[in-house]
C-alpha positions in Angstrom: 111.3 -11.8 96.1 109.3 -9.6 98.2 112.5 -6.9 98.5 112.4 -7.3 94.8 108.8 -6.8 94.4 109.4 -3.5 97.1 111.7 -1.8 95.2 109.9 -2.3 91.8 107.2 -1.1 93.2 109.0 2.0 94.1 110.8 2.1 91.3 107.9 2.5 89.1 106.3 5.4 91.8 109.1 7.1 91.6 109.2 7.1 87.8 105.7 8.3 87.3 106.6 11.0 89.7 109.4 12.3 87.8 108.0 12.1 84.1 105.1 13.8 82.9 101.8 12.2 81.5 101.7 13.1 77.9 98.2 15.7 78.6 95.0 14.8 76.4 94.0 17.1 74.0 90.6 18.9 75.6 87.4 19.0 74.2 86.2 22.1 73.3 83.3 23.6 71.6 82.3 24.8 68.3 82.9 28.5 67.4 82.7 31.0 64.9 79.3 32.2 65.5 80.4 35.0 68.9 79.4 34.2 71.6 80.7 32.3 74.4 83.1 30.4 72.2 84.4 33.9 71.1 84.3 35.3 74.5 86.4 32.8 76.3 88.9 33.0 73.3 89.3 36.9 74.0 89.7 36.4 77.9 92.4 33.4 77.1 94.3 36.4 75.5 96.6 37.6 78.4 99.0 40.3 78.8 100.8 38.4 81.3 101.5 35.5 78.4 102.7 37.4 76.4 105.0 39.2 78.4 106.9 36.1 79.8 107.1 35.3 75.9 108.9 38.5 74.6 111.0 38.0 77.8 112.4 35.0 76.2 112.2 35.3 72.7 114.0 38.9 72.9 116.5 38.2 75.4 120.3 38.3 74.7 120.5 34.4 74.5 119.2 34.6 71.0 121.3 37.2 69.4 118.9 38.7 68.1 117.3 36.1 65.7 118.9 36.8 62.8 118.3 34.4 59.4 120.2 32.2 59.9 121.1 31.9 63.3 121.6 29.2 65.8 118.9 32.0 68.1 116.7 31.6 65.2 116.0 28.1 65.4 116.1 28.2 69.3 112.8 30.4 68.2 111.4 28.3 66.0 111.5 25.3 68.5 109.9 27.1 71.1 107.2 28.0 68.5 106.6 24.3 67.6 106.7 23.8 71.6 103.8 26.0 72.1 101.8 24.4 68.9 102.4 21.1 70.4 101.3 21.6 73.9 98.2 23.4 72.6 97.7 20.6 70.5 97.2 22.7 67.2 98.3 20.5 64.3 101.4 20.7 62.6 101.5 22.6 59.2 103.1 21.4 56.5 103.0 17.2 56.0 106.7 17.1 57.8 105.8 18.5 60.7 105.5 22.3 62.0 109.0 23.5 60.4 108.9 25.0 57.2 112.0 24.1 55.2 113.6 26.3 52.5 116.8 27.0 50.9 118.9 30.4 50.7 122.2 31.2 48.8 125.6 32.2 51.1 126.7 35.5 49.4 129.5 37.8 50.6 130.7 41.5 49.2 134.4 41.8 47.9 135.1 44.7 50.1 138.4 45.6 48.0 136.5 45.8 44.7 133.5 47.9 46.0 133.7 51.9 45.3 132.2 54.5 44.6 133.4 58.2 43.0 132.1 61.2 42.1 133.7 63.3 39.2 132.9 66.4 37.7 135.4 68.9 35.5 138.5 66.5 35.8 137.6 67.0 39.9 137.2 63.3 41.7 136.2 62.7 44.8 136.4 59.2 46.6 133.6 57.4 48.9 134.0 54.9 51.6 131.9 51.7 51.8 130.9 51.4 55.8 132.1 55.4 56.1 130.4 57.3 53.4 127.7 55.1 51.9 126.1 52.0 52.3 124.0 49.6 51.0 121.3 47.4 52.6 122.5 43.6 53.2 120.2 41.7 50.4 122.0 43.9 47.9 125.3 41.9 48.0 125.6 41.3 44.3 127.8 42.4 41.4 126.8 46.0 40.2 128.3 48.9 38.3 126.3 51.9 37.7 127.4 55.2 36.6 125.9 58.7 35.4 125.1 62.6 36.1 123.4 63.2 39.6 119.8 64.6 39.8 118.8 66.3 42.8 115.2 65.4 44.1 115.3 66.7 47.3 111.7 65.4 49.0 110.0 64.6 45.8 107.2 62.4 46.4 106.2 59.4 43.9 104.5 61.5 41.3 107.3 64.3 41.8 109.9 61.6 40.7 107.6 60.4 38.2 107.9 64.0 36.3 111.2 64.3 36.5 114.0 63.8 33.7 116.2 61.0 35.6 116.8 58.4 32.5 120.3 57.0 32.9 120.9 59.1 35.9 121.5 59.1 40.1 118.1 60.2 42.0 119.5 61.8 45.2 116.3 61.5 47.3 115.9 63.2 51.1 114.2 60.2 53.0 110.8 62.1 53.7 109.1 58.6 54.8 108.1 57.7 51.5 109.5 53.6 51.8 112.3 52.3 50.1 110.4 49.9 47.9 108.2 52.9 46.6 111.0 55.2 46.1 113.3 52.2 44.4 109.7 51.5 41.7 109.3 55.2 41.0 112.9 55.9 40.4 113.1 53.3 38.0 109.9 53.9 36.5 111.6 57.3 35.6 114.5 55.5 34.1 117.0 56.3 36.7 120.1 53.6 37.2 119.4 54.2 41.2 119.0 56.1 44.0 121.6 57.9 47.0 119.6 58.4 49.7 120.5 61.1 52.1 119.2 62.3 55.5 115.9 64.2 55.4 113.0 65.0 57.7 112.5 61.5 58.6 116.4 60.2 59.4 118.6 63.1 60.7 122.4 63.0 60.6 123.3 61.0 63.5 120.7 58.1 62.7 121.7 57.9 59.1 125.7 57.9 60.2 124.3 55.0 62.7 122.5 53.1 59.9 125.5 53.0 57.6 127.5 51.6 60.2 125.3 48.8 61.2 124.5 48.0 57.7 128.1 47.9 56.9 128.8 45.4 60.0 126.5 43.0 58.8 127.7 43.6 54.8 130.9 42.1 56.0 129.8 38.9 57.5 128.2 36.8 54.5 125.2 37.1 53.8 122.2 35.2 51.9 120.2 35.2 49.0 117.1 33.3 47.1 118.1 31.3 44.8 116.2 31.8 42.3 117.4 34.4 39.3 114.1 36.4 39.5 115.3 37.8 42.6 118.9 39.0 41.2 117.7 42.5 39.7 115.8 42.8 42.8 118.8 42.9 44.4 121.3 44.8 42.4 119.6 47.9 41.9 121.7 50.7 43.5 119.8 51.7 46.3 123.0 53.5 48.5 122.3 55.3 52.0 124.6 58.4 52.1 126.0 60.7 55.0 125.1 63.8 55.1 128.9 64.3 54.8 128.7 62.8 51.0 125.8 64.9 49.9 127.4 68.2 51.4 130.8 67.3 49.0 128.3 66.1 46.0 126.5 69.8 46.3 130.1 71.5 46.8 131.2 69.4 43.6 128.3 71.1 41.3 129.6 74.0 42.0 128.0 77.4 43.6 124.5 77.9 44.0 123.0 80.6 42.8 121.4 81.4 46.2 123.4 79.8 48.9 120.4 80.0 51.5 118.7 77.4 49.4 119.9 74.0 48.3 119.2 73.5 44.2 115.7 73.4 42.8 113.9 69.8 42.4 115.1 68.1 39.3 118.4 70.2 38.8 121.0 68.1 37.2 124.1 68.3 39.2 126.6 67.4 36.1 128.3 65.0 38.8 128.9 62.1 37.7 128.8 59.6 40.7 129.8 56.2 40.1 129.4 52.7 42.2 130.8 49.4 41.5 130.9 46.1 43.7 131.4 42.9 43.4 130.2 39.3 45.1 132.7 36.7 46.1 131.6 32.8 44.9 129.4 31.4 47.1 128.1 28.3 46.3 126.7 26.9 49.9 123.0 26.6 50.8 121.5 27.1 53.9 118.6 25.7 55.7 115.9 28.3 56.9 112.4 27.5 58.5 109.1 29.0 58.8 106.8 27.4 61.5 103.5 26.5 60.5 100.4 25.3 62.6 96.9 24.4 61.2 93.8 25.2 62.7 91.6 22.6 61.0 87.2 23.7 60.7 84.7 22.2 61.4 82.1 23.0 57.8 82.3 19.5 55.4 83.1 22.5 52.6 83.6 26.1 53.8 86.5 24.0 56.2 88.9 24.2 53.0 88.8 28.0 52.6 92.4 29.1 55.3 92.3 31.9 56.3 96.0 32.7 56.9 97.7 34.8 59.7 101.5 35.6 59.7 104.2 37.5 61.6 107.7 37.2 61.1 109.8 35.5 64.1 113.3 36.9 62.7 115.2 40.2 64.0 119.0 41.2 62.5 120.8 39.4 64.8 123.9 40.3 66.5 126.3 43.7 64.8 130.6 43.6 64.9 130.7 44.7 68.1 128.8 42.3 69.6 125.3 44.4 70.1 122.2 42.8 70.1 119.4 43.3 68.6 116.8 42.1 70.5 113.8 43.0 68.0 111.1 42.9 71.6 108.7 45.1 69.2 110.0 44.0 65.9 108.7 41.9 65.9 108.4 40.0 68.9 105.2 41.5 69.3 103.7 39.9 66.2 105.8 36.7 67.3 103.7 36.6 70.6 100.2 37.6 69.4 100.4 35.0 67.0 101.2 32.1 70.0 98.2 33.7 72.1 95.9 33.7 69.0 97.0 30.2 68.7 95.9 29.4 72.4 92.8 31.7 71.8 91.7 29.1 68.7 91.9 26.0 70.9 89.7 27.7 73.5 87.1 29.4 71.2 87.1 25.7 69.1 87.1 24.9 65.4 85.7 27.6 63.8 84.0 27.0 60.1 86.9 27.7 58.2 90.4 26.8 58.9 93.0 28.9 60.2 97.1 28.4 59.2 99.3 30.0 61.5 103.2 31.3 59.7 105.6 32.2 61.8 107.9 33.3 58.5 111.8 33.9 58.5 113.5 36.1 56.6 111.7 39.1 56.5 114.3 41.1 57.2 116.5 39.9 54.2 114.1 40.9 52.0 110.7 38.8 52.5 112.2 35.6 52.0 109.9 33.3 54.2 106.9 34.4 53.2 108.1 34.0 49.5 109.5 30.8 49.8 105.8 29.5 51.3 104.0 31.5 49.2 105.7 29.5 46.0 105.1 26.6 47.1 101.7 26.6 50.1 101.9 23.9 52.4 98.3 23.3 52.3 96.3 20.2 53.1 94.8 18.8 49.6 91.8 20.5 48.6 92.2 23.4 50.6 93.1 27.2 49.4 93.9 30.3 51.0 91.4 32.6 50.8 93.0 36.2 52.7 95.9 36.6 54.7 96.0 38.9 58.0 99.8 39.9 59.0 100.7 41.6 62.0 104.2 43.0 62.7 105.6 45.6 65.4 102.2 46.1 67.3 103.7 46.7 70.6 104.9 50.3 71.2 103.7 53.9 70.6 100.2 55.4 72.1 97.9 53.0 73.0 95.3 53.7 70.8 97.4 53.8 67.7 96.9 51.2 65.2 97.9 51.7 61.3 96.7 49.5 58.8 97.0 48.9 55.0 95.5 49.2 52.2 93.4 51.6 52.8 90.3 53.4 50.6 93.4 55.9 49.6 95.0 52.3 48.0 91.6 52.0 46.1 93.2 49.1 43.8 94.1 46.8 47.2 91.4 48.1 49.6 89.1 44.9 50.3 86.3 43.7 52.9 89.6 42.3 55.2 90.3 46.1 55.9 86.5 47.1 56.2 86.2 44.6 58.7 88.8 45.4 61.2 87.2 49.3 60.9 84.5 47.5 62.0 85.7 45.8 65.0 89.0 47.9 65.8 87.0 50.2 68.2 86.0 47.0 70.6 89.7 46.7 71.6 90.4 50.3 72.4 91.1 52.0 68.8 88.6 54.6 68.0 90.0 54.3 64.1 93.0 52.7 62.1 95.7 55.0 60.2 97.1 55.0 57.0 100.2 52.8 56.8 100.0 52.5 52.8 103.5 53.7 52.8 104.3 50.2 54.4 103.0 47.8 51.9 105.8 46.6 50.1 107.4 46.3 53.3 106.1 43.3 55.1 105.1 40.0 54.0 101.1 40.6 53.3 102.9 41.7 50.1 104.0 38.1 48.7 100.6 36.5 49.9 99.1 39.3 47.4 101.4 39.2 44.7 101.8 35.4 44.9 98.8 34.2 45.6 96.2 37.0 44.3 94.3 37.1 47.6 93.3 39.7 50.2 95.3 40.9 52.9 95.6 43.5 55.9 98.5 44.9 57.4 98.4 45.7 61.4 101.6 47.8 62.4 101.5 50.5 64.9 104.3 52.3 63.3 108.5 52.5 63.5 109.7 54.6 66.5 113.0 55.7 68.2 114.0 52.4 68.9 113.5 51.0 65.3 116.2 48.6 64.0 118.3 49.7 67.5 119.6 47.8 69.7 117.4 49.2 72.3 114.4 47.6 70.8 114.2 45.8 74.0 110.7 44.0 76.5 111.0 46.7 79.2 109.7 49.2 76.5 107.0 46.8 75.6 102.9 47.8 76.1 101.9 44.4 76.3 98.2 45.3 76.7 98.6 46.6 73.7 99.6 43.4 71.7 96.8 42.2 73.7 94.2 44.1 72.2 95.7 43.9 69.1 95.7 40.1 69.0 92.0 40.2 70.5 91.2 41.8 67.3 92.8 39.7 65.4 90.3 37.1 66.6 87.9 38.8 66.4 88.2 39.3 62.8 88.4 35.1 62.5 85.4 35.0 64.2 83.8 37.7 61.4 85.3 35.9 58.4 82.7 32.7 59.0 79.7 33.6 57.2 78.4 31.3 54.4 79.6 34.4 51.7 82.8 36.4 52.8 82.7 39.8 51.3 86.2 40.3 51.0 
């Protein structure tokens, strides 16, 4: 009995050596008034952290995150790993994950073509060689008509110009694809063949049609909902350079071969482009992650204020590259993890705070919309302004972009005033102008959705944009530390009785 007893005894030593106490969640003070509650929260937010995060979340072993990806939800478990351990509550009333459906689509590569035809003359384009379109646009589509040449032109250019029932070929001068696509169409043009410009030389645009193409033939996914489909199908092609030199040698001889043709000259081209989507009716499971910061005010505890990044990259191309996506945007990814540590240390602020990791972004939004249409949001409670923060890790270290801005007059709002306010505290004398970027993150859906404010944070594409070279090593992770600091800082300024926003 006593040898019994012994190795019990030893037994249960050894046991409580081996697994963890579950840890109690710390007390910790109020904040949302400065002070030291606010001053611990910034010192919580390390450089160091973050770094050993990005390391992870952008190595190899996730390929890249794409949505849907067995990476991807490797991601999103380590998120909800981090959100327990810190102890913030789960968001959504099943837990941290997020759950929404997407639509399996795939391109019939033998039925999608594209020619251009003038005086009995026909010239054939290659899909993947020649032209491309971006992934989400897997759809059925057949446009055809005369080819305008826009050059440059910027949105009020395009606006002026005769394009009804006719190909805008743009230059890509940095003007974003959403803006280009609404000003097109505005002017009544059936779509738009993008060619290299100022802001995507030769190479890079050979390089993009490629990769687009690689993931084009893998299928692909959609929201389900029909509101999306014309979304989608608008022709929106990315040429070579190669294709717009044989469109221009189609029209025929310029009358000053030094210059290209004038703004707005119709080509008498006609260009035509037809695909086709194979039936698809599987659905697929995708998740956001969502924690919730509850406050501590009997009332002004249901206004959430909401912070988002995406988690997701573009996975993995056909020959096996990956696409690591350290800056985009596992630099949002991060920040938001070490603002969620930075809240646990400050304490419950007034007002609530929801944390969205979102997936999906890169297919066109898709996270963001699929919470914004249905907000996972304690009863009682609203959202009441949305910061999002996405690729805030590379160029100078003082650069940070930010949108909308007084020159978006209709959008500007006190979210924006405020981080002008704070930005130089963290090391960024002002913020630029990234306007140009508004439809292309998800602050966009949280506007349009929900008809509140938002702010963009973005310190602007570089070489390594949508490359597989996108990789930690190239990382300033002070930067995402600042960055983040001010993202707190800007929770800690939204407490007042009255937000001016």
């Amino acid at each position: 009995m006593i040898q019994l007893l012994r190795r019990s005894l030893c037994c249960a030593l050894l046991l409580g050596l081996l697994v963890p106490a579950v840890p109690a969640v710390p007390a910790v003070p109020a904040g949302g008034a400065g002070g030291a509650g606010l001053a611990a929260a910034l010192d919580s937010i390390q450089a160091d952290k973050i770094k050993s995060d990005i390391f992870f979340l952008a190595s190899d072993e996730l390929g890249g995150r794409d949505t849907p990806s067995v990476g991807q939800r490797i991601a999103a478990r380590f998120i909800r790993a981090r959100m327990m351990r810190l102890g913030v509550p789960p968001g959504t009333p099943d837990g941290y994950l997020f759950n929404y459906k997407l639509v399996r689509r795939e391109l019939d590569l033998a039925e999608s073509k594209a020619q251009a035809v003038k005086s009995g003359r026909s010239v054939g384009f290659y899909l993947g060689t020649d032209y491309t379109l971006h992934p989400s646009a897997i759809a059925h589509s057949n446009a055809s008509g005369n080819v305008v040449y826009c050059a440059e032109a910027d949105e009020k250019q395009l606006a002026a110009l005769d394009l009804a029932g006719k190909w805008a070929l743009c230059e890509d001068s940095g003007m974003s694809g959403p803006e280009r696509r609404t000003a097109v169409k505005q002017a009544g043009a059936i779509g738009v063949l993008l060619a290299p410009g100022t802001k995507t030389n030769a190479e890079r645009m050979d390089k993009r049609i490629r990769d687009y193409f690689a993931n084009i033939k893998s299928p692909g996914v959609r929201f389900p909902e029909n509101r999306d489909e014309e979304r989608d199908v608008y022709p929106y092609l990315m040429i070579s350079a190669a294709t717009k030199a044989r469109l221009l040698e189609l029209s025929g001889p310029l009358a000053d071969p030094t210059k290209g043709p004038a703004v707005g000259t119709d080509l008498g081209v006609v260009f035509s482009e037809s695909r086709k989507e194979l039936s698809q009716d599987g659905l697929v499971d995708v998740e956001n992650v969502c924690a919730f910061w509850p406050g501590r005010d009997p009332e002004l505890s249901k206004d959430v204020i909401i912070v988002s990044a995406h988690y997701d990259h573009v996975g993995t191309n056909a020959a096996g590259e990956v696409f690591n996506g350290a800056d985009d945007n596992g630099s949002g990814t991060t920040g938001l993890l070490q603002l969620a540590e930075a809240l646990t240390v400050n304490g419950p602020l007034r007002r609530s705070v929801m944390l969205i990791w979102v997936s999906g972004e890169e297919k066109g939004l898709f996270g963001s919309r699929a919470w914004c249409a249905a907000p996972s949001l304690p009863a009682g409670h609203r959202a009441v302004c949305n910061i999002n923060i996405d690729m805030i890790g590379r160029n100078a270290p003082d650069l940070l972009l930010i949108t909308p801005t007084k020159a978006r007059a209709k959008d500007y709002n006190g979210l924006t005033r405020l981080a002008e306010s704070l930005c130089a505290q963290e090391g960024f004398p002002e913020l630029g102008n990234a306007d140009q970027y508004w439809m292309r993150s998800d602050q966009v859906n949280f506007a349009s959705y929900l008809k509140i404010p938002v702010t963009f944070l973005f310190s602007d594409v570089h070489e390594d944009y949508h490359r597989s070279t996108d990789d930690p090593e190239k990382i300033d992770y002070d930067k995402i530390r600042r960055v983040t600091r001010l993202v707190q800082r800007m929770n800690d300024g939204l407490q007042a009785d009255e937000m001016k926003l």
